[in-house]
Residue, then its C-alpha position, 0 to 999 in steps of 0.5 A: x602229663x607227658x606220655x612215656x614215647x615223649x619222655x623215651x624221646x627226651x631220653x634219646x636226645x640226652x636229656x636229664x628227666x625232673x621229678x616231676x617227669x620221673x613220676x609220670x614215667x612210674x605212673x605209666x610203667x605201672x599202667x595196665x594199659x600202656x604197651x610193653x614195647x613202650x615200657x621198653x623203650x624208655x627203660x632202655x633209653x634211660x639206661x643208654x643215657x645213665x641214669x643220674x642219682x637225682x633221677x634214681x632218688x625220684x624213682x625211688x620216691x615214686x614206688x615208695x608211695x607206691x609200696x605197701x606200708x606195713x606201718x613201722x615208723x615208730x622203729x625206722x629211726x633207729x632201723x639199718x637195712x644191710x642189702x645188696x643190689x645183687x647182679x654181680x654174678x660173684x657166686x658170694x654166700x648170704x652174707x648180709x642176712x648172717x649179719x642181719x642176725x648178728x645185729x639184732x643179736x646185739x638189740x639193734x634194729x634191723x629191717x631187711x628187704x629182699x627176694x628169692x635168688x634171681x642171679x644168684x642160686x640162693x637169695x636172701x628170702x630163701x634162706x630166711x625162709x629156711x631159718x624160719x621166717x614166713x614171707x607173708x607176714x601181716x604188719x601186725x605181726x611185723x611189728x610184733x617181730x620188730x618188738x620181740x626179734x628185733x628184725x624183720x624181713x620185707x618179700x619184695x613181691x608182697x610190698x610191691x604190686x606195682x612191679x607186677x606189670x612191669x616184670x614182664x617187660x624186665x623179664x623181656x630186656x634180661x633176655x636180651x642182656x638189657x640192665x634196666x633202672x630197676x636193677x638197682x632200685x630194690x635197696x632204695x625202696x625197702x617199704x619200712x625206709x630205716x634211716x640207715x642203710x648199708x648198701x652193697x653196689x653190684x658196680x663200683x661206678x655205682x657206689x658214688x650214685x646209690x649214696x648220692x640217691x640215698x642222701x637225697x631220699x634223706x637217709x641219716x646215715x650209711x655207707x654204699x660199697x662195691x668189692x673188687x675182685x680182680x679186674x672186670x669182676x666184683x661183688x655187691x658186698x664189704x668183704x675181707x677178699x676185696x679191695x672195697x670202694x666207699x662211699x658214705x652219705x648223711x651222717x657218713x657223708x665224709x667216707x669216700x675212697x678204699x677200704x681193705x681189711x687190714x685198715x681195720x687189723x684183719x686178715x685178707x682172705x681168699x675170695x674162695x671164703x666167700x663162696x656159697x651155693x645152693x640152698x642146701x649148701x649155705x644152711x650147711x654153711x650157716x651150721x659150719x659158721x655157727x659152730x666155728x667151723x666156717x671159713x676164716x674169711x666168711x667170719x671176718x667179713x660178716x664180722x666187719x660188715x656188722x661192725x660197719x653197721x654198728x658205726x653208721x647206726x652210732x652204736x660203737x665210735x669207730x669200726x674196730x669197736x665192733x669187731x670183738x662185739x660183733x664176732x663174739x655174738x656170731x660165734x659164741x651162740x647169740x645167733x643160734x638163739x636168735x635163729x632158733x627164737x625165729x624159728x619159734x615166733x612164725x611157728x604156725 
């Protein structure tokens, strides 16, 4: 098995790594034994050489095998994960966990894989929290939430104990502005691996490579995307503010190019819709949205995203189909019972 200063040293000299090399790189980087300075190297050496979608899939394929398995395979067939890679710094509010809810309300199966709010005030795990969901769930108890809400969330800290020894060395590189592969790796690794993703890019470089890595993990269907603020500035979501960047894979493979919101009949909104805060300020947010107070912009985008997700998944023929669907659910109270239903399975 070669060492990690071998395959750092390949990386200097501009060389792709093969699976069977990317698996060893895991193997030491979850090590005890192996330094951190030696962790560092060759993470920052991939990412100075780019990782490729080939490489990216094989990562994601070593900590899968290395997650925790909360034995959901009898839903994943059917499942959609709606995630983002975070790190765009755009200040958005929750956007895909509202959706989450917005599609188990239409009896879709969702699986949601997520953490606290790392670059962001409020992560998805904090919100979900807040609305009820308890973080350290058994599988049993999973799969019962599977049956009775429809969704489920996955605490990427409680699926993933490789990560514990290589946080340091993340925490280390952060610091001195270093992205690293595990950047971008969280949305490919989701432990219940639903056949259908929706994935949120924080780069627009990267939309082409998620898909590329999602379709090579075998994924059935799903889209990457990127927003586009303005120049230099964008965000890890669909929205109705930007001009988003597509790419889809699987059954979607055929998608590729710009999305605005008036190719599917709606508004563009200000980017200042999307905007959301604290912990405090989004529950008070979800409140304002659930009683048709929220921004016009929010609506439409978790409209959309949840339309979008209806199509990869085959539940309507084309995007414009959910949009009714999908906002009547969010508006009309199916969300506020999902939400309070939540509230009522992890009650203790």
């Amino acid at each position: 098995m070669p060492t990690l200063p071998h395959l750092t040293a390949q990386l200097a000299a501009g060389r792709d790594l093969a699976s069977a090399e990317v698996e060893a790189a895991a193997a030491a980087l979850a090590a005890t034994e192996v330094t951190e300075d030696a962790k560092g190297a060759f993470l920052a050496a991939l990412a100075a050489k780019g990782e490729t979608p080939g490489e990216v899939a094989a990562f994601a394929t070593a900590f899968r095998a290395r997650a925790i398995d909360p034995g959901v395979e009898a839903w994943a067939s059917r499942a959609i994960d709606i995630v983002g890679t975070g790190g765009d710094h755009a200040g958005g509010f929750n956007i895909s966990s509202l959706v989450v809810l917005v599609l188990a309300s239409a009896g879709m199966t969702v699986m949601k894989h997520g953490n606290r709010g790392i670059t962001s005030k409020c992560g998805s795990a904090d919100l979900f929290a807040a609305l009820g969901v308890s973080l350290e769930t058994p599988p049993e108890q999973m799969r019962r939430a599977l049956d009775q809400l429809g969704f489920v969330f996955f605490f990427a800290p409680a699926y993933h104990p490789a990560f514990k020894h290589i946080a340091p060395v993340r925490k280390a590189l952060a610091a001195r502005g270093q992205r690293t592969v595990f950047n971008i790796l969280g949305p490919l690794i989701n432990p219940g691996r639903p056949a259908h993703v929706l994935l949120g890019s924080f780069s627009a470089a990267w939309v082409p490579k998620l898909a590329d890595a999602l379709e090579a993990l075998g994924a059935q269907a799903g889209i990457a995307v990127h927003g586009v603020i303005d120049a230099g500035r964008g965000i890890d979501e669909l929205t109705t503010a930007t001009t988003n960047r597509v790419r889809g894979f699987g059954r979607r493979r055929g998608v590729d190019g710009e999305w605005q919101a008036g190719d599917f009949g709606l508004a563009r909104s200000p980017f200042e819709d999307l905007i959301g805060g604290d912990l405090a300020g989004n529950l008070a947010l979800v409140d304002a949205l659930l009683d048709g107070r929220g921004p016009a912009g929010l609506v439409d985008t978790i409209v959309l995203n949840a339309a979008v997700a209806m199509w990869i998944v085959g539940r309507v023929a084309e995007v414009r189909d959910g949009l009714a669907p999908a906002r009547e659910l969010l508006l009309g109270g199916a969300v506020r019972k999902k939400i309070a239903a939540t509230r009522e399975f992890y009650r203790p």
